[in-house]
N, C-alpha and C positions, 0 to 999 in steps of 0.2 A: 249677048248671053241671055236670051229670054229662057232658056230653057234653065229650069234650078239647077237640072244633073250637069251642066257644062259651067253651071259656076262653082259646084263641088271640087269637080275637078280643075277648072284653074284656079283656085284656092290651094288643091294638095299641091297642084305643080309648082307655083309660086312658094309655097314653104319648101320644096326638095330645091328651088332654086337658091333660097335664102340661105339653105344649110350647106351647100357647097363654099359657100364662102368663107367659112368654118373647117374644110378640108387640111391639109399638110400643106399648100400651097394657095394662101388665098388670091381671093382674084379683084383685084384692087379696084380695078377700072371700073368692072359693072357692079361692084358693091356700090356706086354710086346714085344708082337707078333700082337696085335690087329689092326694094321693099315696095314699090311701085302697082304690082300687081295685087299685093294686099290693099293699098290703099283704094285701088277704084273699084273693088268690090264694095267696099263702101256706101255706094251709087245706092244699094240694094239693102231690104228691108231687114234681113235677117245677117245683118252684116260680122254679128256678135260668133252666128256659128260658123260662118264662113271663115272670120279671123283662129277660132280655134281647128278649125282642119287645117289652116294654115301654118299654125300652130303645130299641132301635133304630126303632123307628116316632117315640119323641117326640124323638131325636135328630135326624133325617129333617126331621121338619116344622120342629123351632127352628133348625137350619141351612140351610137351604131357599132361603138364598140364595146358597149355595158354587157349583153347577153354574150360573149365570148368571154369578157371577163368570171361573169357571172359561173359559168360551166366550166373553167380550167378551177378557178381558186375556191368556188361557192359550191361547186360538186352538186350545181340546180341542172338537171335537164333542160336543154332546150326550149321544149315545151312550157318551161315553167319561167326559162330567164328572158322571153321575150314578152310574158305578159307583166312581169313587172319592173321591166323596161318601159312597155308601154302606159302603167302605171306611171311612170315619175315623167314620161314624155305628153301625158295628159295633164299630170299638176302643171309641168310648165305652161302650156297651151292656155292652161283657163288665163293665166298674165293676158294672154293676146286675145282670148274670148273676151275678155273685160276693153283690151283696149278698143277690139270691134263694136262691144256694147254700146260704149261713150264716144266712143269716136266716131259712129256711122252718123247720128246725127250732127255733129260738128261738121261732117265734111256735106251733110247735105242744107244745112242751114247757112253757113257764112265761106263763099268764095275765096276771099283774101285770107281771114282770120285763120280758116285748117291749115294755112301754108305751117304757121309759126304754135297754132294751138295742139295739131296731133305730134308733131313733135314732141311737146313740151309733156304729153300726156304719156308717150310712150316711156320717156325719162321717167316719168313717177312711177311706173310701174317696175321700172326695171330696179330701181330706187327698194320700190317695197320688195322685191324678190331676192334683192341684199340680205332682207331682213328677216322676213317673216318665216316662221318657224326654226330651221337654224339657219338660214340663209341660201341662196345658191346663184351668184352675182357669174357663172358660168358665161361663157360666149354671148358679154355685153356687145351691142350692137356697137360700140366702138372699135373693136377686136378687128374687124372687117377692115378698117383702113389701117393697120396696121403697118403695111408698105406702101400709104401715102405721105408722100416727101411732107413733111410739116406735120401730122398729125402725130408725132408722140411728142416734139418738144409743146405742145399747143396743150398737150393735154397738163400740164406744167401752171397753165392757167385756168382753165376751166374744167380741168379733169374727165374723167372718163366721162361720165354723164354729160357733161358739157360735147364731147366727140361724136358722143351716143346722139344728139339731139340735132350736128349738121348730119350724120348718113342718115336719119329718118326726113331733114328737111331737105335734101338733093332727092331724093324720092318723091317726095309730096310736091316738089315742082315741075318734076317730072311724069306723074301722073296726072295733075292737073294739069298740064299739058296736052297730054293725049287727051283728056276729055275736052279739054276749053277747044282744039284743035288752033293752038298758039302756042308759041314760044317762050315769051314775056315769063311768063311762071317758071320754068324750065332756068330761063337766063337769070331771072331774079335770085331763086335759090342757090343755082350757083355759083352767084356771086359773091354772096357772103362768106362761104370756106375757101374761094378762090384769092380774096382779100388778105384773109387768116393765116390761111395755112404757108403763105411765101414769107410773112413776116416770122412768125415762129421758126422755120426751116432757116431763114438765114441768121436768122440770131443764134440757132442753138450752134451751126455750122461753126461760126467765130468761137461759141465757148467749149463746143467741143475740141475740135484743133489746141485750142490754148491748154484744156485739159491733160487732150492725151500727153502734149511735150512737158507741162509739166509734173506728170507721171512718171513718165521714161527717161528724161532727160536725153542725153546726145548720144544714139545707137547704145540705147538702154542703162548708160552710162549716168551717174548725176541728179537722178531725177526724185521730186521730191516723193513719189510713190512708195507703197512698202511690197516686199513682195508676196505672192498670193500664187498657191499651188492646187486644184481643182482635179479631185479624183474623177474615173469614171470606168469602173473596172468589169461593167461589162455583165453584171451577174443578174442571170434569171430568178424570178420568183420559183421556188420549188413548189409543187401542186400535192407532194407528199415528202415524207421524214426521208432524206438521204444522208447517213453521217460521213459519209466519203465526198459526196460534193460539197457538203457544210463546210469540213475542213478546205477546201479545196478552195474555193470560194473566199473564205477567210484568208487563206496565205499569199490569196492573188491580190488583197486590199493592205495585205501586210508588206510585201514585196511591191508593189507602184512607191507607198509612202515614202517605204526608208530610200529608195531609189531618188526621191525628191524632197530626204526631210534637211533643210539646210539652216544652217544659224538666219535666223530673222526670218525665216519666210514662215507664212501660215500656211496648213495644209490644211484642207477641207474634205470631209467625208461625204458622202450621199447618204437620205437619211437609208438604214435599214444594212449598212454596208460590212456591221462587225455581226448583223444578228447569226446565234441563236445568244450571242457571246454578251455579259451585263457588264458595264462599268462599276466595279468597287465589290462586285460579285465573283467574277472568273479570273483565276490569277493571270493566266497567257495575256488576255486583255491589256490587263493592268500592267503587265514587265512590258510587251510591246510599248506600249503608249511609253511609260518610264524611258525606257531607251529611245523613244525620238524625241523624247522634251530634255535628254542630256545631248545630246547632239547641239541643241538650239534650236529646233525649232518649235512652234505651237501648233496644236491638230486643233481641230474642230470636226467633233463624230455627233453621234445619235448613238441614245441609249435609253432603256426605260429606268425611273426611279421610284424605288416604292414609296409607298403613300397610304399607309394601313393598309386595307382591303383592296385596293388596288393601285393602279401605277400612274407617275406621268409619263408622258412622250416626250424624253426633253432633250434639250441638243448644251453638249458639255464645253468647252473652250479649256484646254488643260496648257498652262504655259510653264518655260523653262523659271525655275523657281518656286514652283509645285504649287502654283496658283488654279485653284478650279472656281472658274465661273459656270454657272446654270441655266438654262432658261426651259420653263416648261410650255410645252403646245398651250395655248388660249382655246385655240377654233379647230376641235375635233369635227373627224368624220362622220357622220350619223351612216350605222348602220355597217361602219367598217371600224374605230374607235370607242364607239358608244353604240346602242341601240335603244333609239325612242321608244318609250312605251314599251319596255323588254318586257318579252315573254307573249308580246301578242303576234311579234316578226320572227317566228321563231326559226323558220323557212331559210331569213340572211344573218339569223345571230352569229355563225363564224362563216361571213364573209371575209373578213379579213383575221388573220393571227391576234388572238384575245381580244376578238371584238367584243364591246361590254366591261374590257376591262380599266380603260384608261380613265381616269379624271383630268379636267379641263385647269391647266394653270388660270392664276386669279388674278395677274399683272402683266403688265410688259414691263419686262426685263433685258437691259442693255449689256451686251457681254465687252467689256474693256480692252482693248489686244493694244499694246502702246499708247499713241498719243489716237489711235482709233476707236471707236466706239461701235459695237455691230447690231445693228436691229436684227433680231433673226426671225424668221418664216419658217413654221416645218411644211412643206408640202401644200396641203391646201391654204392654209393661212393665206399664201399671195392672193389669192384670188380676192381678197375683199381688202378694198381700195383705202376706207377710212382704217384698216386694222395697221396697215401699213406706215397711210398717214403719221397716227399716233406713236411710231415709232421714233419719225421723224423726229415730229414735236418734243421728243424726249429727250434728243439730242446723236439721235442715230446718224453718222458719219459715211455708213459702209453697209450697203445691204446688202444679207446671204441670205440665198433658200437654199435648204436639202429637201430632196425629195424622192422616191422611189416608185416611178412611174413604169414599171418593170411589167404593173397588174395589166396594161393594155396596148401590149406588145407594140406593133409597129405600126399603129393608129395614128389618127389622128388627134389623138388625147395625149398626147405628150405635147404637140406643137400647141395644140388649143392651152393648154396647161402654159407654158415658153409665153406666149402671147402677152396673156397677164401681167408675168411677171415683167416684161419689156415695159408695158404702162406703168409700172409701180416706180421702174426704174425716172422715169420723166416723170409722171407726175410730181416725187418728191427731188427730182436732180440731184438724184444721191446713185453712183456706182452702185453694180449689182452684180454680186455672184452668185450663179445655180449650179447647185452639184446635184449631177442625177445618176441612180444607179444604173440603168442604160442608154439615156439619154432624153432629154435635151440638157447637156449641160453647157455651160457660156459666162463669158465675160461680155456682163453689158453695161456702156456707158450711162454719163449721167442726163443723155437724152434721148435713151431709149433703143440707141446704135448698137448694134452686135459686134464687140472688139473682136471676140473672138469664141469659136464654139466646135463642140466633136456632137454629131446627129446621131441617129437612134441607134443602137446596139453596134456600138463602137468602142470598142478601150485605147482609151489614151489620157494625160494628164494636161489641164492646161497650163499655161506659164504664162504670167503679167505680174504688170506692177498695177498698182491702185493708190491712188489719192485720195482718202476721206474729203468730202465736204459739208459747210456748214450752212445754217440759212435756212430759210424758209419761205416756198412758192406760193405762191399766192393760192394754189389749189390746197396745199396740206394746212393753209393757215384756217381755212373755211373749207372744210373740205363737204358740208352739206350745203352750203350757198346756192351754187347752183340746181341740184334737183330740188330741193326745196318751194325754187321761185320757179321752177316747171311746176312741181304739185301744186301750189298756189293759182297759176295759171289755167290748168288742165281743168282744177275740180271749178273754178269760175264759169270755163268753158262748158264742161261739162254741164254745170246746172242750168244755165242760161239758156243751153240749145234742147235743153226740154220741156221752158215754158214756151205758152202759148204767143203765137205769132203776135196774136192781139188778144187786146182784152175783151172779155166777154161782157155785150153791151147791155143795160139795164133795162 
């Protein structure tokens, strides 16, 4: 590639490659080579801007479903929801601008060292992209082996960033490969998740098995599990006020429930499933729920709570004996919950229904249901690994997300969405239920296994038992360990391979 214009373009190529992987169906095999083509651009001087076209083209096609959103719910033009798309597909990019920055000299100063140092580098950035500003820990580069056999119980130990850090080293052996024009590199990298990944995979295989029977017990008979009833009713976002589909909508979430509200089982709502309707505000609400908590069983809905001047987003646990437990969202949406710097976004201030209006709960709160204990997620909440964590550590037995993933139809953003929460599920080996208002909703084990699930706009309810468990992984116990001792790594890396070869002699 002498020529620049043919390293622009495999640069863009190479990110629409990376972002397929990211698709509804990822592609396990060549996620393992996939970053490959970023890396030997490297080779080249200006490797910083090369990594951000890289960047921003495969950000581009894995959000690809934001400017549709944007124009059914956000009422933005076209015109307008694709420039600031490519707005937030640029902030991402700069992450990969920077890792091309620091990393083009690491790969062209120490042969051996890039195998293990840009790795480590690209974990600290994904690391800081958790964090910085409100976060946006999105289609982590672990996410890709998601359907490799051992990578979610693994990630149980070294967590996502730890997963994140072999698909970037199966890449970097593989590219130095093609340039060394040898193997060795190639073989060496993946050897180390070849090692990994079978030991993890058959461990989790025994405890899962053990789990599920003592769940079910004998043809669902016995078993020490509780049972767990999982709405999913099918209902569109409305794009304007309909009070005939509102009700309609409503009678179709009221009508599955009582269909499956039974003495001892939990029934679980999606978030968004009773709106326009409030808890403790609308009487219908309130008699429905009354009448399935005297039947015996316990719902779990979504609902807003005021809060002075504005609301929380909280998800309610109402049980038989008029017990209401709370939990408010911690990790709002910027720009669909809340809006940064209101009044200068004026453009997406109602992107989402009273956006700007919610406030951000101040705690993790455990909601109690028998001898279980439930960490709960609203929606985006999964996506960040230590928030989860902390639930753990708290003493969470039984993990649920609600969610309402209705904004981006039959995309790829429900599955990228699902993804996460399967890692959350392994990483803390705690059972996981998702309720989604059109889907992805699932029973997932406590290593990351799909028990059971209804795909995107589908109504149906699911039916299991679930075992709390207790304990704690050696990922949730340190749940910064890992990227940490990548950023320690990277920035060494980094400074070293920008001083001077030698010393400048006197």
């Amino acid at each position: 590639m002498r020529h620049r214009a043919l390293r622009y373009l495999f640069a863009a190529a190479g990110g629409a490659l990376w972002a397929v992987h990211f698709a509804r169906q990822p592609l396990s095999v060549s996620s393992w080579i996939a970053l490959s083509p970023l890396l030997l651009l490297f080779s080249f001087r200006e490797s910083g801007r090369l990594a951000f076209v890289h960047g921003f083209v495969g950000w581009m096609v894995a959000v690809s479903w934001i400017p549709r959103t944007l124009v059914t719910f956000g009422q933005i033009p076209l015109p307008g929801a694709i420039p600031l798309t490519a707005l937030l597909a640029a902030y991402l990019a700069g992450f990969q601008a920077v890792f091309g920055w620091l990393g083009g000299p690491i790969w062209r100063r120490w042969p051996v060292a890039r195998l293990f140092l840009l790795p480590a580098l690209w974990v600290a950035l994904e690391w800081l992209r958790t964090y910085l500003i409100s976060g946006f820990p999105w289609n982590l580069a672990a996410y890709s082996w998601v359907d490799v056999p051992g990578a979610l119980p693994l990630a149980a130990w070294i967590g996502p960033y730890g997963v994140s850090f072999l698909v970037v080293l199966t890449s970097a052996g593989a590219a130095v490969a093609v340039e060394r024009r040898r193997w060795e590199p190639a073989i060496l990298c993946c050897l180390v998740p070849l090692l990994l990944l079978p030991l993890a995979g058959r461990w989790s295989v025994r405890r899962s098995a053990a789990e599920m029977a003592a769940a079910n017990g004998v043809d669902g008979v016995g078993g020490l599990g509780v049972p767990v009833r999982l709405l999913q009713p099918d209902i569109p976002n409305l794009a304007a006020w309909d009070p005939v589909a509102v009700i309609k909508n409503y009678q179709k979430v009221i009508r599955l429930s009582m269909a499956h509200c039974e003495p001892g089982t939990l029934v679980v709502w999606p978030e968004s499933a009773a709106w326009p309707f409030q808890y403790g505000r609308d009487k219908n609400l309130d008699e429905d729920l009354r009448w399935m908590v005297e039947r015996g069983c316990t719902v779990l809905f979504n609902s807003t709570f005021p809060a002075g001047d504005s609301s929380y987003n909280s998800a309610f646990l109402v049980a038989p004996g008029g017990t209401v437990e709370r939990y408010d969202k911690r990790h709002l949406v910027p720009f669909g919950e809340y809006v940064p710097f209101h009044g200068f976004f004026g453009i997406v201030d109602k992107l989402a229904r009273e956006a700007g209006a919610f406030r951000a709960g101040e705690r993790a709160v455990l909601l109690p249901w028998g001898r279980e204990k439930l960490g709960m997620s609203i929606c985006y909440e999964i996506v960040f690994p230590d928030e989860v964590a902390e639930l753990t550590r708290a003493g969470a037995t039984i993990l649920v997300t609600i969610t309402n993933d209705a904004w981006y139809g039959d995309t790829a953003a429900p599955w990228q969405h699902f993804r996460a929460a399967r890692f959350r599920a392994a990483e803390n080996r705690r059972p996981l239920l998702r309720a989604a208002i059109t889907g992805v909703s699932a029973i997932v084990g406590p290593d990351g296994a799909v028990w059971d699930q209804i795909g995107v706009f589908e109504e149906g309810v699911l039916r299991g038992r679930i075992a709390g468990r207790k304990g704690l992984t050696p990922y949730n116990r340190l749940p910064w360990i890992v990227p940490l001792l990548c950023t320690l790594a990277a920035l060494a890396g980094a400074v070293v391979s920008r001083l001077p070869r030698e010393l400048p002699r006197e």
